[in-house]
Short mmCIF file of the C-alpha atoms (twelve columns), coordinates in Angstrom:
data_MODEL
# 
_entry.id   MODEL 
# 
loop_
_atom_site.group_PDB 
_atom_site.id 
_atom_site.type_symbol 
_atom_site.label_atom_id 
_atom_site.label_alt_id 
_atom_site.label_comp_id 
_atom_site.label_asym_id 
_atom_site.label_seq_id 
_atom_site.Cartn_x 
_atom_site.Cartn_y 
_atom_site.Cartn_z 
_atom_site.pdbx_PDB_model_num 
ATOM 1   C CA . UNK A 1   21.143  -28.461 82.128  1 
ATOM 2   C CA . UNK A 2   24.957  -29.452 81.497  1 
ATOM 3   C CA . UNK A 3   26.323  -28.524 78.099  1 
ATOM 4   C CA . UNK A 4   28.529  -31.318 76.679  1 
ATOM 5   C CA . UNK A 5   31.609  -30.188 74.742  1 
ATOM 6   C CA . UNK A 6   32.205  -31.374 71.056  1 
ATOM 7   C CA . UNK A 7   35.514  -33.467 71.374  1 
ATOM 8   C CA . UNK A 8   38.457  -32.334 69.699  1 
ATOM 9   C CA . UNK A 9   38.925  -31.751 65.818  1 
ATOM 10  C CA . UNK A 10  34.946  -32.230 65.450  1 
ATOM 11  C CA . UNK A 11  32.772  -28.688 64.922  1 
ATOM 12  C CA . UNK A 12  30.256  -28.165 66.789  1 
ATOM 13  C CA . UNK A 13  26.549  -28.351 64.901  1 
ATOM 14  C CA . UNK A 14  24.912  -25.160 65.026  1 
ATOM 15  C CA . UNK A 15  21.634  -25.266 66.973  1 
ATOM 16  C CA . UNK A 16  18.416  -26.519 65.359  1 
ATOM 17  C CA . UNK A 17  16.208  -22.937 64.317  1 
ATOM 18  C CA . UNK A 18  13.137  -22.901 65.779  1 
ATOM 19  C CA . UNK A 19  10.283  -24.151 63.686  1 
ATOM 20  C CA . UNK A 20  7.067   -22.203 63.158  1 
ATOM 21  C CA . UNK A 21  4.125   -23.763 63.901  1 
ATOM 22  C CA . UNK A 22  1.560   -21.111 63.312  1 
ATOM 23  C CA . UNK A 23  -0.298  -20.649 60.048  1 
ATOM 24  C CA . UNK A 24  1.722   -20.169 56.852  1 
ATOM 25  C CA . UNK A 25  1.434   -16.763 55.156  1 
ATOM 26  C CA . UNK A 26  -0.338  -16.743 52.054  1 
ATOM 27  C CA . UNK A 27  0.173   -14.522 49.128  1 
ATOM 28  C CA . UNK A 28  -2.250  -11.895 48.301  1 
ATOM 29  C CA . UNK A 29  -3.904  -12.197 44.580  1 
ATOM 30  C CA . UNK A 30  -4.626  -8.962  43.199  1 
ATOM 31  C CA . UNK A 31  -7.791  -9.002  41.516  1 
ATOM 32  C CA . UNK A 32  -7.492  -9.453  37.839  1 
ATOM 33  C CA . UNK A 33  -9.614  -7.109  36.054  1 
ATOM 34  C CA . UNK A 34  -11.067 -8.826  33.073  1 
ATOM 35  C CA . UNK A 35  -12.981 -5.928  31.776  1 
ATOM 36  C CA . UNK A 36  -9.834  -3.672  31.510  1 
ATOM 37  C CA . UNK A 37  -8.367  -5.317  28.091  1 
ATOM 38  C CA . UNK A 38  -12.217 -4.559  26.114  1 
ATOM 39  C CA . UNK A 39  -12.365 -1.314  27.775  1 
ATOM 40  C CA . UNK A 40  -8.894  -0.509  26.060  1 
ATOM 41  C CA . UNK A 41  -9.309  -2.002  22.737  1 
ATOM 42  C CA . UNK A 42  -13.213 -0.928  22.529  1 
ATOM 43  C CA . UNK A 43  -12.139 2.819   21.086  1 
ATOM 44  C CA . UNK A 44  -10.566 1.095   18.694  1 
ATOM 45  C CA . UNK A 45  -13.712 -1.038  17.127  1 
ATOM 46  C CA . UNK A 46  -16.193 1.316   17.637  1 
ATOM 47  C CA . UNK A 47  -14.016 3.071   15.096  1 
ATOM 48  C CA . UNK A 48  -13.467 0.521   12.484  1 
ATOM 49  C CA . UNK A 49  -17.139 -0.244  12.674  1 
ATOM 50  C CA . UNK A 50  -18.267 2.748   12.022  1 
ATOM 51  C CA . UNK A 51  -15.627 3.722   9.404   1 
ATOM 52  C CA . UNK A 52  -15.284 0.558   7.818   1 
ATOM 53  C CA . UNK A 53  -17.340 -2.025  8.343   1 
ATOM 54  C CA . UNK A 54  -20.394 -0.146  8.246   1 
ATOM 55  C CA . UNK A 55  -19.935 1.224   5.035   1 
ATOM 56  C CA . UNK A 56  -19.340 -1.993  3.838   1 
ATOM 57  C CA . UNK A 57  -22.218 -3.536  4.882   1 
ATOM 58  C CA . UNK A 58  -23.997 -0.786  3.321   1 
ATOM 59  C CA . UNK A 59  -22.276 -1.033  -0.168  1 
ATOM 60  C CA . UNK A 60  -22.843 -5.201  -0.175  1 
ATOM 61  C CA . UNK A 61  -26.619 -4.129  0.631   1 
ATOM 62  C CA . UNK A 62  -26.838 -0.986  -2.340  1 
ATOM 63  C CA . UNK A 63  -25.337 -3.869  -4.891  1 
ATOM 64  C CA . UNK A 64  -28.875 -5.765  -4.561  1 
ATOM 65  C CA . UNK A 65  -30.899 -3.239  -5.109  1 
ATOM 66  C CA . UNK A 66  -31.683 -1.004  -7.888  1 
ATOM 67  C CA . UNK A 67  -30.512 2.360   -6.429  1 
ATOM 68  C CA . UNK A 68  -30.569 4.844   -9.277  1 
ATOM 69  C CA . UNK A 69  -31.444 8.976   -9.211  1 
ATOM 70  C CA . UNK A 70  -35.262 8.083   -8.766  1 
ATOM 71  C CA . UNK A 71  -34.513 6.582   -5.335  1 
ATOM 72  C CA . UNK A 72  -32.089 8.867   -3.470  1 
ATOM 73  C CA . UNK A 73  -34.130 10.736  -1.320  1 
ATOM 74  C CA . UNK A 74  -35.746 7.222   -0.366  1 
ATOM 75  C CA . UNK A 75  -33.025 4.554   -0.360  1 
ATOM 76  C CA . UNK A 76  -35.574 2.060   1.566   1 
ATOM 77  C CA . UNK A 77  -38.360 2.382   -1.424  1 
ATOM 78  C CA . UNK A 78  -35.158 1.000   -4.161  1 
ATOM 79  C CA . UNK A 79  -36.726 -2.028  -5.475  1 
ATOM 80  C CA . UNK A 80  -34.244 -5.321  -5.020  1 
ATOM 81  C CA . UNK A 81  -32.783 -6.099  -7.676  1 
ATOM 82  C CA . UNK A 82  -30.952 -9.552  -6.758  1 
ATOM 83  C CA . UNK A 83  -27.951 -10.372 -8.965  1 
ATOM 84  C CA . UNK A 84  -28.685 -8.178  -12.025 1 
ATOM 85  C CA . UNK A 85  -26.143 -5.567  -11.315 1 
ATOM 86  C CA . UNK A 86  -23.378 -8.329  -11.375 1 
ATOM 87  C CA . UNK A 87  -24.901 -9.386  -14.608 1 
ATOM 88  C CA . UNK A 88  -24.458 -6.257  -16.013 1 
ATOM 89  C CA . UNK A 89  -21.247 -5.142  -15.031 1 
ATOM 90  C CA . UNK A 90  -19.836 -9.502  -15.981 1 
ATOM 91  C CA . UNK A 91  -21.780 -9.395  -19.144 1 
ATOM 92  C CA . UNK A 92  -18.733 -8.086  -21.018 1 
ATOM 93  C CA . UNK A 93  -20.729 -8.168  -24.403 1 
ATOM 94  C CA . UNK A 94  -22.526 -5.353  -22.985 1 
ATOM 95  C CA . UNK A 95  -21.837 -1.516  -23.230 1 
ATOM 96  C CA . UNK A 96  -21.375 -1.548  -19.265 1 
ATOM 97  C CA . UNK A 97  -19.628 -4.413  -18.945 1 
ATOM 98  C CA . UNK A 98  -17.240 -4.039  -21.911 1 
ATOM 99  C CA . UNK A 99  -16.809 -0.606  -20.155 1 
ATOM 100 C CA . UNK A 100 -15.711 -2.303  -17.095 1 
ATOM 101 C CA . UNK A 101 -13.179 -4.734  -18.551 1 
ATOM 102 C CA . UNK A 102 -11.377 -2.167  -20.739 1 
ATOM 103 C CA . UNK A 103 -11.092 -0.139  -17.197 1 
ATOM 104 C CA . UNK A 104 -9.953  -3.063  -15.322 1 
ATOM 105 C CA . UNK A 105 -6.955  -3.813  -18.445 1 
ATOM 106 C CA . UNK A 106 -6.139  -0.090  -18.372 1 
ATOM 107 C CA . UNK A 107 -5.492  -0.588  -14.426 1 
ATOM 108 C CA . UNK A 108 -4.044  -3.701  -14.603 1 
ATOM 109 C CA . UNK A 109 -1.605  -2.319  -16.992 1 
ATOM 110 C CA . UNK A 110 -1.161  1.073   -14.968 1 
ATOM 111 C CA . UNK A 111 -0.497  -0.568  -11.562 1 
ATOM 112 C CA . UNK A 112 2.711   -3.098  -13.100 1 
ATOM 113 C CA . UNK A 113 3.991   -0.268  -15.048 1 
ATOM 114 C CA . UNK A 114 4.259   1.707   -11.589 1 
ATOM 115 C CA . UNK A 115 5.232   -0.856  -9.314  1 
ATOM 116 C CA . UNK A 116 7.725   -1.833  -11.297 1 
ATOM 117 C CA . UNK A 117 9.656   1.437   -12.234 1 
ATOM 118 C CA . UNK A 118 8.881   3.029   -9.101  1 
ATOM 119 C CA . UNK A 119 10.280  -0.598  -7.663  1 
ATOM 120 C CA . UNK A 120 13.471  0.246   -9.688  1 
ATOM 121 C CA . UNK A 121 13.776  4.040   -9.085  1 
ATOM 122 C CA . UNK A 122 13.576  3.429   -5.646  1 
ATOM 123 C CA . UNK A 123 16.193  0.696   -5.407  1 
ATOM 124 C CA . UNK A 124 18.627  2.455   -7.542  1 
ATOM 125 C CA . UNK A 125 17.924  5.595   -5.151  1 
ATOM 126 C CA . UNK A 126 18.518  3.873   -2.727  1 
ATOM 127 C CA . UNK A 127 21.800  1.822   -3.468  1 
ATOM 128 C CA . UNK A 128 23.125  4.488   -4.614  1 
ATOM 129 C CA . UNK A 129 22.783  7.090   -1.263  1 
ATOM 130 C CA . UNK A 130 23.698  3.841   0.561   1 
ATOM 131 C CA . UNK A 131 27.458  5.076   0.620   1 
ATOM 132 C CA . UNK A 132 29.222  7.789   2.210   1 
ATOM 133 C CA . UNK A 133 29.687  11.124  0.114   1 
ATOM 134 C CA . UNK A 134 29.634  14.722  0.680   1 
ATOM 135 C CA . UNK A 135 26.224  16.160  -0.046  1 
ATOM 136 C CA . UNK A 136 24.701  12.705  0.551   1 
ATOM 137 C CA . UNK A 137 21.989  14.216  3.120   1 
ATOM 138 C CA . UNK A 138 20.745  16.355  0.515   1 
ATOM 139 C CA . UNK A 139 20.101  14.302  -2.203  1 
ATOM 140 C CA . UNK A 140 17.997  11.968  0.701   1 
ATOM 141 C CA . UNK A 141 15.975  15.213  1.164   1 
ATOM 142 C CA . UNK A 142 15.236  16.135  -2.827  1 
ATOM 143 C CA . UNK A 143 14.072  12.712  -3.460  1 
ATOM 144 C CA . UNK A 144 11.352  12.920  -1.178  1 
ATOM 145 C CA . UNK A 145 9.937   15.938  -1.864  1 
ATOM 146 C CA . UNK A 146 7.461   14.094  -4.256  1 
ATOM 147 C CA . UNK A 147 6.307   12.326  -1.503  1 
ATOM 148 C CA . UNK A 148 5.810   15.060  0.923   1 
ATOM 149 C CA . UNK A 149 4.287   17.475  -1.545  1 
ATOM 150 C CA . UNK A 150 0.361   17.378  -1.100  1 
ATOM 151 C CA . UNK A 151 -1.305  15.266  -3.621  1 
ATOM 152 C CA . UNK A 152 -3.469  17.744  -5.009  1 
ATOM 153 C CA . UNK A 153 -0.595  19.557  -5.640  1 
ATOM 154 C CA . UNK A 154 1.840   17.861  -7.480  1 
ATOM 155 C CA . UNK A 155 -0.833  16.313  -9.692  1 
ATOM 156 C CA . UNK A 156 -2.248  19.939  -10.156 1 
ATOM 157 C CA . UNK A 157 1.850   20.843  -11.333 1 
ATOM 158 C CA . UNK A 158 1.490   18.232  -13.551 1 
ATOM 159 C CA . UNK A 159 -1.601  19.109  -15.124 1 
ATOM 160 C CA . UNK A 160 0.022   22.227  -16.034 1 
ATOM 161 C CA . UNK A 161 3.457   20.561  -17.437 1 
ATOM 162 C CA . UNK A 162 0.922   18.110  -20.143 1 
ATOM 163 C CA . UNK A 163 -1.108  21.313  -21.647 1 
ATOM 164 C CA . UNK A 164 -0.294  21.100  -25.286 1 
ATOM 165 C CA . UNK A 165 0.617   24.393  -26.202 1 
ATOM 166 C CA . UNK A 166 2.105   26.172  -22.694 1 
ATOM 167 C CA . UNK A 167 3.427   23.221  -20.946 1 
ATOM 168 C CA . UNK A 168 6.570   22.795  -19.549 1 
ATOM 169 C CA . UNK A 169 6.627   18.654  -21.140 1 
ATOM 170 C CA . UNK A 170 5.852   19.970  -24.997 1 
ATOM 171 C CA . UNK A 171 8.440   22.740  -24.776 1 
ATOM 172 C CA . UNK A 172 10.687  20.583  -23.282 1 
ATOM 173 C CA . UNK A 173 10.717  17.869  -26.114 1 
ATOM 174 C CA . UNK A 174 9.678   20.383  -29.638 1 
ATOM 175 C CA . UNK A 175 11.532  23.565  -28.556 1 
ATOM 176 C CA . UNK A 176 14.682  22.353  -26.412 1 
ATOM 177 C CA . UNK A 177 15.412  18.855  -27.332 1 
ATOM 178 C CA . UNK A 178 13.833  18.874  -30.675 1 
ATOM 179 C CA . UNK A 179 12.432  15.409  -30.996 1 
ATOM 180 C CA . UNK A 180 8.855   16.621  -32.210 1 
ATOM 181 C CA . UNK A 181 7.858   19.471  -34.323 1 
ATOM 182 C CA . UNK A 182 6.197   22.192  -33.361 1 
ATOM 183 C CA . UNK A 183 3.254   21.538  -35.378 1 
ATOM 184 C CA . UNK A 184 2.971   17.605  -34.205 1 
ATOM 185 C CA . UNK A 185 2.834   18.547  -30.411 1 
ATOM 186 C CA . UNK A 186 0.848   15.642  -28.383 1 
ATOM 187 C CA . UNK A 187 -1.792  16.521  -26.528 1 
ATOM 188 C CA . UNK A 188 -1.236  14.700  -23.169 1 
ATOM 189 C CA . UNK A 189 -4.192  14.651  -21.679 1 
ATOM 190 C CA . UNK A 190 -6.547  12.885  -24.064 1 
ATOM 191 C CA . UNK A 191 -6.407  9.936   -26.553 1 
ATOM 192 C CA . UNK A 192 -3.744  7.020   -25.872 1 
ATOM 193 C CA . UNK A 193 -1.448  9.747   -24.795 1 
ATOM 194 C CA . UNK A 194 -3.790  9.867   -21.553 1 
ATOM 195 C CA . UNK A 195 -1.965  6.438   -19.863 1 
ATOM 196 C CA . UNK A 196 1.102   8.055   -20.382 1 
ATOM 197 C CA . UNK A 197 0.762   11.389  -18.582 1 
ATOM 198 C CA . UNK A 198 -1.488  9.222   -15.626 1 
ATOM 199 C CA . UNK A 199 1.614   6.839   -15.518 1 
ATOM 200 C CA . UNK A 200 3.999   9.555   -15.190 1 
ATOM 201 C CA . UNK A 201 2.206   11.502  -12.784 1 
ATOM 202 C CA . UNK A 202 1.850   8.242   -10.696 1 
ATOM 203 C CA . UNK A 203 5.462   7.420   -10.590 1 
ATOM 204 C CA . UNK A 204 6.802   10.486  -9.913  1 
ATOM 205 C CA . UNK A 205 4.484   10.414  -6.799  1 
ATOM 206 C CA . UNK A 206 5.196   6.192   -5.764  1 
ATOM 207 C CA . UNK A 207 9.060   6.491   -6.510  1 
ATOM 208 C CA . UNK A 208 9.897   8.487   -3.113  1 
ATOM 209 C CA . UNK A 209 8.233   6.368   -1.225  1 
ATOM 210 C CA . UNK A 210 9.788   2.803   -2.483  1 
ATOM 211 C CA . UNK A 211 13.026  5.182   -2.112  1 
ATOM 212 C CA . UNK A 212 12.251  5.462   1.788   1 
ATOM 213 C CA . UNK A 213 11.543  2.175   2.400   1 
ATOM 214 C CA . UNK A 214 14.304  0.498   0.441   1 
ATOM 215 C CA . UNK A 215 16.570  3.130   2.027   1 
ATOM 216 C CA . UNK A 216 15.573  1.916   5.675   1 
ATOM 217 C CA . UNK A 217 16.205  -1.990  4.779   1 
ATOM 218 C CA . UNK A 218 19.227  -1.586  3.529   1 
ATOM 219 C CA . UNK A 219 20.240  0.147   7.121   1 
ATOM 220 C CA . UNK A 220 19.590  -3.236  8.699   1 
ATOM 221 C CA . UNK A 221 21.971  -5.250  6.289   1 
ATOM 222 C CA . UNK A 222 25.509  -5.470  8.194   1 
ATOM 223 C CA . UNK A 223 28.739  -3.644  6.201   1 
ATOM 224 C CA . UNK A 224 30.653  -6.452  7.117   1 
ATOM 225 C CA . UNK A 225 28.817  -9.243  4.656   1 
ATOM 226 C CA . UNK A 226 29.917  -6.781  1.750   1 
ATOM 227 C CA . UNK A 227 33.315  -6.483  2.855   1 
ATOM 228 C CA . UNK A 228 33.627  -10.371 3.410   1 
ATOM 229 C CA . UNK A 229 32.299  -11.188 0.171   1 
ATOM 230 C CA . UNK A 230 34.361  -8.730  -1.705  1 
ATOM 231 C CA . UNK A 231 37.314  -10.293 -0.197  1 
ATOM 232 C CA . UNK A 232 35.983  -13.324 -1.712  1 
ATOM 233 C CA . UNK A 233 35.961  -11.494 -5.537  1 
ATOM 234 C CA . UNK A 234 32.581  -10.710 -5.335  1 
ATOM 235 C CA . UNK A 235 31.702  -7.478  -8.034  1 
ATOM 236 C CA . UNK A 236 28.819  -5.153  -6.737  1 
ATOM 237 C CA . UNK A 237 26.139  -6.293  -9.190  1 
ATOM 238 C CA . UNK A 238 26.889  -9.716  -7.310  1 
ATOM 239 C CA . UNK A 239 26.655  -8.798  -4.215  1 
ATOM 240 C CA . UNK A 240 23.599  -6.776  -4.803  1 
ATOM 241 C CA . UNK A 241 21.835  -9.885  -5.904  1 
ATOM 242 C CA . UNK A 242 22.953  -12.267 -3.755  1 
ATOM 243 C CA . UNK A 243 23.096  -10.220 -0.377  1 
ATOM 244 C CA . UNK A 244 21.153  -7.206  -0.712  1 
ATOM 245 C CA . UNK A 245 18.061  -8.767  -2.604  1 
ATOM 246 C CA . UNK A 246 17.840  -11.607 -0.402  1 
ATOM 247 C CA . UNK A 247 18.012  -9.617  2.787   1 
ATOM 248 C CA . UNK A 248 15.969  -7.069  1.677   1 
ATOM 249 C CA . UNK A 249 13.467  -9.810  1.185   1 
ATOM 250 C CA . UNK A 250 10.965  -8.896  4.105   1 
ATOM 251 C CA . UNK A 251 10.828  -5.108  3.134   1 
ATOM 252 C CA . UNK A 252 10.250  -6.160  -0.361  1 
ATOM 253 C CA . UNK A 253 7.341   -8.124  0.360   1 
ATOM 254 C CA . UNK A 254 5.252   -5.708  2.225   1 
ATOM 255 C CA . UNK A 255 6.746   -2.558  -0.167  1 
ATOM 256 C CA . UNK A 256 4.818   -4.135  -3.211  1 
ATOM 257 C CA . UNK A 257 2.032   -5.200  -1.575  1 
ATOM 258 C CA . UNK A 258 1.552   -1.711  -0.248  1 
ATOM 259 C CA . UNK A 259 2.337   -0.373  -3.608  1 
ATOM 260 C CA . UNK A 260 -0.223  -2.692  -5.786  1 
ATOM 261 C CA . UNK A 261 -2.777  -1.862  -3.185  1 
ATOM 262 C CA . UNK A 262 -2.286  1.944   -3.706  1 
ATOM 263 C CA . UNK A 263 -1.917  2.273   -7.294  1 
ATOM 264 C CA . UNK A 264 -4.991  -0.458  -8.001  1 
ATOM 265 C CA . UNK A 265 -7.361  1.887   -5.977  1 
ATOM 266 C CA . UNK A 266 -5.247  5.589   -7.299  1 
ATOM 267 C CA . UNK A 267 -8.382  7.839   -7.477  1 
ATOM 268 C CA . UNK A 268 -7.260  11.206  -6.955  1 
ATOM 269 C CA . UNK A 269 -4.066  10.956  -9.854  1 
ATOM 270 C CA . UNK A 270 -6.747  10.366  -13.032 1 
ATOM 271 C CA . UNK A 271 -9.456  12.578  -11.601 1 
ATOM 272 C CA . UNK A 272 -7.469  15.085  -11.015 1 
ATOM 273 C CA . UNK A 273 -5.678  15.089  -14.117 1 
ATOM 274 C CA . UNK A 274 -8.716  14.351  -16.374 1 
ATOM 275 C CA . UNK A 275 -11.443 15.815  -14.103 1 
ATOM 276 C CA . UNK A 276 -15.227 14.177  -15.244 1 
ATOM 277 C CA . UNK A 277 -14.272 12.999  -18.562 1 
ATOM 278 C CA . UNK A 278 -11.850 10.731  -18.389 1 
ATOM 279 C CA . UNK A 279 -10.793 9.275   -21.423 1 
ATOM 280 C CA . UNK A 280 -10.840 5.439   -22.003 1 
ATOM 281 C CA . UNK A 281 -7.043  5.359   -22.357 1 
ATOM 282 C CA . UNK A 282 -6.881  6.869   -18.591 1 
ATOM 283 C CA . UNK A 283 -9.836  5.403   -17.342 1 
ATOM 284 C CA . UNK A 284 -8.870  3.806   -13.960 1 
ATOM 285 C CA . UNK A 285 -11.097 1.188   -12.470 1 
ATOM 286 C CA . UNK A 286 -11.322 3.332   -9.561  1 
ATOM 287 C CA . UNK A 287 -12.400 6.632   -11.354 1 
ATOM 288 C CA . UNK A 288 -14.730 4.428   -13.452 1 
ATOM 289 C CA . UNK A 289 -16.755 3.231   -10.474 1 
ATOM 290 C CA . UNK A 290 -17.107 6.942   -9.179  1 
ATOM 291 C CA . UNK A 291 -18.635 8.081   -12.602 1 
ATOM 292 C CA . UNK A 292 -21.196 4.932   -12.759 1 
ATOM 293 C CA . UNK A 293 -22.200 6.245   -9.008  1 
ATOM 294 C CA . UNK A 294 -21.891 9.687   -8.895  1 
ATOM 295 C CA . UNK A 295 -22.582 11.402  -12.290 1 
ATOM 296 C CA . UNK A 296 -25.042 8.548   -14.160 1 
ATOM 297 C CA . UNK A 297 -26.873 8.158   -10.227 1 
ATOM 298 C CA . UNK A 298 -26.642 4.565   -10.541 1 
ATOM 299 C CA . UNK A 299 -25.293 3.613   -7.201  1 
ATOM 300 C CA . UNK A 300 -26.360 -0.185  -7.100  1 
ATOM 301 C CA . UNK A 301 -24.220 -0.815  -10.789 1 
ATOM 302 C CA . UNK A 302 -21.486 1.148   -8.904  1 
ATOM 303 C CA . UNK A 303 -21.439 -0.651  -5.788  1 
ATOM 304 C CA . UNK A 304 -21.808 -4.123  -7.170  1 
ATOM 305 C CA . UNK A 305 -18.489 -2.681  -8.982  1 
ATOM 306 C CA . UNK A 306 -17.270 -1.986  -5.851  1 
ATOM 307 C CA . UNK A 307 -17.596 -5.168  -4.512  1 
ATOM 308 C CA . UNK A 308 -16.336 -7.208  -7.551  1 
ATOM 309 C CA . UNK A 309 -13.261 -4.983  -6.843  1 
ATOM 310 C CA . UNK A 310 -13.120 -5.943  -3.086  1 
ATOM 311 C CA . UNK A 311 -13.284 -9.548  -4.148  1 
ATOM 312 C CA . UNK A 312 -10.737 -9.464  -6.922  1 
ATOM 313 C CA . UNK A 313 -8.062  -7.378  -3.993  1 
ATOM 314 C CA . UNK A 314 -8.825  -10.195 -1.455  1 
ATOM 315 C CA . UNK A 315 -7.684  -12.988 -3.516  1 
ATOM 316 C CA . UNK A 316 -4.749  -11.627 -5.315  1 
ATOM 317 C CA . UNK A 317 -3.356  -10.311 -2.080  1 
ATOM 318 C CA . UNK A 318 -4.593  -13.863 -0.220  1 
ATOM 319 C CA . UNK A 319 -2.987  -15.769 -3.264  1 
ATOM 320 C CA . UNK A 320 0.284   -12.865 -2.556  1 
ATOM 321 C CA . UNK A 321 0.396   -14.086 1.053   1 
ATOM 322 C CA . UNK A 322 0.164   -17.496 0.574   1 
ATOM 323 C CA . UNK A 323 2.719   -18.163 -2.054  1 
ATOM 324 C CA . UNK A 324 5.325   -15.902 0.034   1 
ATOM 325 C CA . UNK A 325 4.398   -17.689 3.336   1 
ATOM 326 C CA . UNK A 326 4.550   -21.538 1.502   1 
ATOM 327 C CA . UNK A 327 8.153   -20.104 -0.545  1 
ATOM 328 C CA . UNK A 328 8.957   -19.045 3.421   1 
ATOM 329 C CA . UNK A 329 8.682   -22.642 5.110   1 
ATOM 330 C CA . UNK A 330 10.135  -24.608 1.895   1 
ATOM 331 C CA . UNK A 331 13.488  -22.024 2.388   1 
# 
């Protein structure tokens, strides 16, 4: 077969490539393995059933019936009881329910006071350790020592420091500082004086940890906004309001959250302090339900306490939640 030559100045077409007529290829699907995502999660539920929600269940179900001392060794022989323990702990003309309401002030009361100072120890901590200085990386490490000291312990130190006659917060005030006599020395731990040694116990344990926090947020917040803005005249207390507050906005709305949820349900701060007579001044709503269950044996008045405490949590942090999220898609 002749071959014909492209005239001059035109290029020669390369030849056509050969075209494949057998069957296309197909792509292989691997096998998608539907079971593998429950298989990995199921650990996971198992545990919060049995840790959580199971106990919950059983709690709703003790707060119908009438579960006192005559019935623990046969919880299914408790008679039902219906509503009547929510009567009794609502009826706030009542010796239980009048109880329950001076509890529920006392901890209302306890859990601003700490949030709020703790709030403000830990932002001042904070801004203050946010700059450069020698011996910066040790003054981070001293103010969290409250927060990594065991519980028990710290509490415990406390204890000591509020005894009326040998502790460290009486000689502090009538023998160094002078500000009481030595015959008018408080006793700490009982009486009004109670909310005051519970509150300072509390915040010297919350502070650290609002410290931390605080600490890490204001990390994420750019040098250069501060040095822009004090080239516009902007004084620190100015610039801490309008840049580091609004910024820190995120961290601040989980921080108290976290905070109010802790400090509502503090257990181990009053009963360690106070052991099993607490007195009304330091009687936290959460201490207050374990002494209507465990030492008066009435565990269907406690856990219908329990549960009225579950429901008031839900909608204040719901109601928390949804104002923040509505304030968040108006800005």
């Amino acid at each position: 077969m002749a071959v014909t030559e492209a005239p001059p100045g035109v290029r020669a077409s390369a030849p056509p490539r050969s075209v494949r007529t057998g069957p296309s290829r197909k792509r292989r699907k691997k096998p998608f393995s539907w079971w593998v995502p429950f298989v990995l999660i199921a650990p996971a539920v198992v545990f919060e059933l049995l840790i959580h929600v199971t106990p919950m269940a059983v709690g709703v179900w003790m707060s119908f019936v009438k579960l006192t001392k005559f019935f623990i060794a046969n919880w299914s022989a408790a008679p039902f009881a219906g509503w009547d323990n929510y009567h009794l702990a609502l009826d706030f003309n009542g010796a239980l329910g009048a109880s329950l309401l001076n509890s529920f002030v006392v901890t209302c009361a306890f859990t601003v006071i700490v949030v709020c100072v703790s709030w403000l120890f830990g932002m001042a901590g904070a801004a203050v350790l946010q700059r450069t200085f020698r011996g910066r990386a040790i003054f981070r490490t001293f103010f969290l020592v409250p927060y990594a000291i065991p519980v028990y312990a710290g509490v415990i130190a406390w204890k000591f420091m509020f005894q009326r006659d040998t502790g460290a917060v009486n000689y502090l005030l009538a023998d160094n500082l002078h500000l009481i006599g030595e015959a008018a020395k408080p006793f700490w731990l009982i009486g009004n004086n109670a909310f005051v040694a519970v509150v300072v116990a509390t915040i010297w344990r919350m502070w650290p940890f609002a410290f931390l926090m605080l600490m890490a947020g204001l990390q994420s917040i750019p040098e250069e906004v501060y040095e822009a803005s004090a080239v516009d005249g902007a004084k620190p207390l100015r610039q801490w309001w309008s840049i580091t507050l609004p910024m820190l906005g995120p961290v601040n709305r989980v921080l108290v959250l976290v905070m109010f949820l802790w400090t509502f349900n503090d257990f181990n701060t009053p009963y360690i302090l106070f052991g099993g007579a607490q007195p009304p001044a330091g009687d936290l709503i959460s201490f207050h339900i374990y002494s209507a269950s465990f030492l008066t044996l009435n565990f269907g008045f406690g856990a219908a306490m329990s549960v009225l405490l579950l429901v008031f949590l839900l909608l204040v942090t719901g109601a928390y939640l949804f104002i923040l999220n509505r304030r968040s898609r108006d800005a």
